[in-house]
N, C-alpha and C positions, 0 to 999 in steps of 0.2 A: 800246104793245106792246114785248117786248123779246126777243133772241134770247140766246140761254146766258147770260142774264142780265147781256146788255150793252143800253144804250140803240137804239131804233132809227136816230135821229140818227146815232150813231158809228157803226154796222153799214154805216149807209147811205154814209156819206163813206167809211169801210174800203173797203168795194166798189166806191164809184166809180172811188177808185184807181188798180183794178186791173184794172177793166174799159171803161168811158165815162163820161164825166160826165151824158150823158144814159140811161143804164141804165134798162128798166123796172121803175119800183118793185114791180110783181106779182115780179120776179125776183130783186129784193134778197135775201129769204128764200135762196132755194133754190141762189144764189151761193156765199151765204155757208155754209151748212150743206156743202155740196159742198167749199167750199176748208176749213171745219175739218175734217172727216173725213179731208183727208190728212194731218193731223199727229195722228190717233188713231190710225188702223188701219196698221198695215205695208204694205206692198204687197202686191198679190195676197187679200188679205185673203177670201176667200169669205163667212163668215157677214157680213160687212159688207155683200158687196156683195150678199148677199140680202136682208138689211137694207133696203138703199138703194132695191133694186127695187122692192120691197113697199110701204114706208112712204114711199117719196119721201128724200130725202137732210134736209130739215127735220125731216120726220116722224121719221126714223132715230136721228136726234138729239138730239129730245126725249125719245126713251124711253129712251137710254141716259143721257141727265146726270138723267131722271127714275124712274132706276132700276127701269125697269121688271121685273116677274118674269116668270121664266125661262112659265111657263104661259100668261102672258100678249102675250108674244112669239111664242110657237108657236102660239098661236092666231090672232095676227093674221099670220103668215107662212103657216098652212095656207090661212086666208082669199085670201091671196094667188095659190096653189098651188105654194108652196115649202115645202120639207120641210126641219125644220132640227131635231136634238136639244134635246133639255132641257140635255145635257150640251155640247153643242158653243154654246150658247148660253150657259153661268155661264162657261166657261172663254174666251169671247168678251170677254164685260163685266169681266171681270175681268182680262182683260190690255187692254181698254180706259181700266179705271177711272184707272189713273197719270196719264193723260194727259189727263183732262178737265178742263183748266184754260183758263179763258176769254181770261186774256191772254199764252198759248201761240198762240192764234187771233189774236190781236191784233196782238202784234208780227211773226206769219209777215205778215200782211198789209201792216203798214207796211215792212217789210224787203222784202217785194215792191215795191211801191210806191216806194223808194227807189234801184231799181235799173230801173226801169223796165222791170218782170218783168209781164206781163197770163196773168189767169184765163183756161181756158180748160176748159168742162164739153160734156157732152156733148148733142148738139142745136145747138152753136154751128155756122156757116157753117164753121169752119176745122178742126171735131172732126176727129180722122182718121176715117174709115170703119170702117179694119181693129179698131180697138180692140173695136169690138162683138161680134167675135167669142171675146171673149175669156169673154166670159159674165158671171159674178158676181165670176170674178179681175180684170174691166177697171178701171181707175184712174176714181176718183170725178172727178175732175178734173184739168188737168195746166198747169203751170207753162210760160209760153211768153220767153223770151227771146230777139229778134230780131224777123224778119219774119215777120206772120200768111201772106203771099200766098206763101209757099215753103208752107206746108202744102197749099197746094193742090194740090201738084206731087209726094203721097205716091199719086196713084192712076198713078204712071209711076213707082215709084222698087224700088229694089234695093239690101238689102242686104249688104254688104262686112263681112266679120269673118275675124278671127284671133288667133293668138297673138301676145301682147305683145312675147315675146322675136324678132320676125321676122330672118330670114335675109334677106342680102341677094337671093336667090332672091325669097325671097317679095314686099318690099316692090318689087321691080322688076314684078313681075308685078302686084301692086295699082295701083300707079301705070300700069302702060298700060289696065291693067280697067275703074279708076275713069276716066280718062281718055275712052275708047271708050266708054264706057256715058252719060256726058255729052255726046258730039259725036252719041249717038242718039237725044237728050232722055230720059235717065231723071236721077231725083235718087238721089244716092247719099245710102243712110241706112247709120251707124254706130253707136260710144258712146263715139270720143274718147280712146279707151285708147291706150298706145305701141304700137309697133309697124304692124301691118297696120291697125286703126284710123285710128290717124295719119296712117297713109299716103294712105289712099281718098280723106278730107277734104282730103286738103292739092290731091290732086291732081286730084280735084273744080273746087276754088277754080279752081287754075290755070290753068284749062279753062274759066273764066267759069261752069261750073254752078254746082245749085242742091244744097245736103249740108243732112242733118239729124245733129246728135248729140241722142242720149238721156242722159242723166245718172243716176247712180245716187245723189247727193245733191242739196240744193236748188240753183238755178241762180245764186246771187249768189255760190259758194263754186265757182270750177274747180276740176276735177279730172280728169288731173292738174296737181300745179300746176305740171309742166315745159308743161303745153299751156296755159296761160295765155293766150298771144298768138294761137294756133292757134284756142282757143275762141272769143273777143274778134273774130277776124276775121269767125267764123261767125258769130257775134251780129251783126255788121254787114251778111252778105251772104247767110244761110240765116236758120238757127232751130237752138236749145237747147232743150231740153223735158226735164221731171221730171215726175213722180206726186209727188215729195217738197216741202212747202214751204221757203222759206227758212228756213236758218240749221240744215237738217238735214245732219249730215254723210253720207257713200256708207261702206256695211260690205259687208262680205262675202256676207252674205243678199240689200242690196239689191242688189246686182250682180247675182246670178241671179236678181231677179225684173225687174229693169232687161232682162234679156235678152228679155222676152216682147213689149216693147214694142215693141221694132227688128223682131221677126219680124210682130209684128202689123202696124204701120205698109208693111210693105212687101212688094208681090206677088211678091217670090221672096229668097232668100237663098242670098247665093254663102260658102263658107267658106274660105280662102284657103292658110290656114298654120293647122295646130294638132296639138298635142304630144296625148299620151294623157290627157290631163286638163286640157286648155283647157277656158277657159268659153267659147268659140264653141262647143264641142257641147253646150253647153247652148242656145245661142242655135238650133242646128237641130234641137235635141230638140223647141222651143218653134212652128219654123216648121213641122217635121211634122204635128206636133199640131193644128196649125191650118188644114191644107191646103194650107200655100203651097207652092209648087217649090221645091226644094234641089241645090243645084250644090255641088261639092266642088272645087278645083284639085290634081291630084296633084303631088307633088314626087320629090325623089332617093329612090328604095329606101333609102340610106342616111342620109336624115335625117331626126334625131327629131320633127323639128319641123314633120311632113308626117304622120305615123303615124296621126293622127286623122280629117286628109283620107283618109287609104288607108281606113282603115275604112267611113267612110260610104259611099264608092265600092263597096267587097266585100261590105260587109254588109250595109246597109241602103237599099240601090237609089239613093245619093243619085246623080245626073248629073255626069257627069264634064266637066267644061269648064276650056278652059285659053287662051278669050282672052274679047272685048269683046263677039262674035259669037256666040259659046256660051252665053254667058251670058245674055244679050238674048230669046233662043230661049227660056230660062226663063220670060218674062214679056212675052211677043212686044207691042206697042203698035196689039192688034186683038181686035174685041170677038170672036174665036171662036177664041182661044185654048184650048189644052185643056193644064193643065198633070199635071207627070209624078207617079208617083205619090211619096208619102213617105214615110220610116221611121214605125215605129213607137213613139215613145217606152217607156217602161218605168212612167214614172209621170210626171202632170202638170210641164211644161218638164225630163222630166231628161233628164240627157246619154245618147246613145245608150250603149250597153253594158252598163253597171251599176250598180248606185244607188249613193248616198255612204254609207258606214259610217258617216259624223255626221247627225245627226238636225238638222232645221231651230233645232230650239231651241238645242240648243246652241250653232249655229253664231250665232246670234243673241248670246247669252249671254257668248260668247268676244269678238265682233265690242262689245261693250256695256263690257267689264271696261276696266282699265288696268294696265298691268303698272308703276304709278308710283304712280297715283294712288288710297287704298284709296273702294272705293265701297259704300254700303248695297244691299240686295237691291231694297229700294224704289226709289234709285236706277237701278239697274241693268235693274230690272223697265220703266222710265219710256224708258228709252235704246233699249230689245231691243223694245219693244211686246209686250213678254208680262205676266202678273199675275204677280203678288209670288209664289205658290206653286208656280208654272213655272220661277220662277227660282232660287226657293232649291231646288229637289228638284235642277237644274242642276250649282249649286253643288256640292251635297251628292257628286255622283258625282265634278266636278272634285277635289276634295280630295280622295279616297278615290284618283283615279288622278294626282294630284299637280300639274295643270292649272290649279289655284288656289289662293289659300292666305287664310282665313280671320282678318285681323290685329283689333287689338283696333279699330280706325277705320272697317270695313268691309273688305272683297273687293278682292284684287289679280289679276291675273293673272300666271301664274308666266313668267318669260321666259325663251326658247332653247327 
């Protein structure tokens, strides 16, 4: 027997790896197909994760390296009872195809392996919970670095966001938050970024609790890499977690899909400090969406760096809380809780107010290019998780509004 055309042998030691050395072999299969499909599909991925539902994550996999057609797919996905286009299906596989290389699979997994990074799919003991909620966008599998038994401690936890640039306002008020919400046993969940990030985790730690960061790249590569020591410590005394395997770097795209993961994993989300275009209101676009409670901390009238807390507080009913006590109230640690209601998104994880005038591909496209290094469509296509014809039509607009520049070696990105 072989899987994507690797020995079962090797699949089998790959997986052990990453998981037990005693592994049931009925689950080798389904490990592994679950850990290659995070280095095919992007995050969030939908027609994947209708894929994955239907046919199993094995099954998903064979018909895409065995090119299945598009009739043939919607047949066995109606079988299923998911409904998926003909059309949303060619433009699927085809921003799959770049990516189906087998010792792509290969070396994510010894690079896991090497870091002492464990698989983690869902139905294991330490899956979160909340991710099921997520539907067909929930991650095929997720990347765990650190301790398994901190995930256990996501059905008590609350997450802390804000803006990167924080005020010293803001990070004083994170640190007694995070602090208070740990002396009342919650785990604080994050994603590691400067500022308000930074802050909850560190002061988490300090407090002897228990912190999760999510990663919006693979977890053998910190980021950032001023939090290098900061992440290193959580790896020794929480947990790390990616949807992305090793040796992927964090873009722009996955950062906002990185955000769905922090609101899923945790039964409320407090937003601390954010500007009029933080991506924390993406992260409470994402906890809306999902039912969880949304706390907002207000700030000075006069600064910018509170404008987005004001909003969700004015306009979208988020709860106004401004200590340890308030916040707790969000996600009270009793089975008849009744939490408050939440905004409305605009569209799946977006930021409250108004969409992005950039389209996901191109932000993809932009996040993929190099303003140094000239790259092919094919390339570029392989980096963004889109197909070669997403990417060149991309293209084709970037030059036209001067975003890229066409050289005789392949695609640059224009810089400034």
């Amino acid at each position: 027997m072989s899987y994507f055309g690797l020995d079962e042998a090797q699949v089998t030691s790959l997986v052990q790896a990453v998981t037990s050395a005693d592994v049931d072999p009925d689950r080798v299969e389904e490990l592994f197909a679950r850990a290659t499909w995070t280095g095919i599909a992007e995050p969030g991925d939908r027609t994947a994760g209708e894929l994955i539902s239907v046919l199993g994550a094995p099954g998903a996999l064979t018909a895409v390296v065995e090119q299945w057609t598009s009739d043939r797919l919607v047949a066995a996905l109606a079988d299923g009872g998911e409904t998926v286009t003909r059309r949303e299906l060619d433009l699927a596989m085809a921003r799959w195809k770049p990516r189906l290389v087998s010792s792509s699979a290969v070396n994510a997994l010894r690079q896991a392996a090497g870091f002492s990074v464990r698989l983690l799919v869902p139905g294991d003991r330490d899956w979160p919970d909340g991710m099921a909620d997520l539907g067909p966008h929930a991650p095929s599998a997720l990347w765990l670095r650190g301790n398994r038994s901190t995930l256990a401690t996501l059905d008590r936890s609350i997450a802390l966001v804000g803006a990167r640039a924080a005020t010293g306002y803001g990070e004083h008020v994170t640190a007694e938050a995070s602090a208070g919400l740990v002396d009342r046993g919650y785990t604080i969940v994050s994603g590691a970024a400067y500022g308000i990030d930074g802050m909850a985790h560190r002061a988490a730690l300090a407090s002897s609790g228990q912190t999760v960061a999510f990663l919006a790249g693979g977890v053998d590569r910190f980021y950032p890499s001023g939090h290098e020591g900061l992440l290193g410590t959580i790896v020794a005394n929480g947990a790390v977690l990616s949807e992305l395997p090793c040796g992927f770097p964090p873009t722009r795209w996955r950062f906002l899909q990185r955000n769905r993961l922090i609101a899923a994993a945790s039964r409320a989300t407090v937003v601390i400090e954010a500007g009029s275009r933080s991506g924390s209101l993406n992260t409470a676009g994402h906890a809306a969406s999902l039912g969880r409670a949304l706390g907002a901390v207000p700030g000075p009238v006069t600064s910018a760096a509170s404008v987005g807390c004001h909003r969700l507080i004015r306009d979208f009913t988020a709860v106004c809380v401004t200590n340890a006590d308030e916040m707790a109230e969000l996600a009270p640690l009793d089975p008849e809780e009744i939490a408050p209601d939440g905004i409305e998104p605009e569209g799946p994880g977006a930021p409250p107010g108004a969409r992005s005038a950039t389209t996901p591909e191109r932000i993809r496209v932009l996040d993929a290019l190099s303003s140094r290094a000239p790259r092919s469509a094919a390339d570029v296509a392989s980096r963004a998780g889109l197909s070669v014809a997403e990417v060149q039509s991309v293209l084709g607009l970037l030059e036209l509004e001067g975003g890229a520049i066409d050289r005789d070696r392949g695609w640059v990105k224009k810089s400034g």
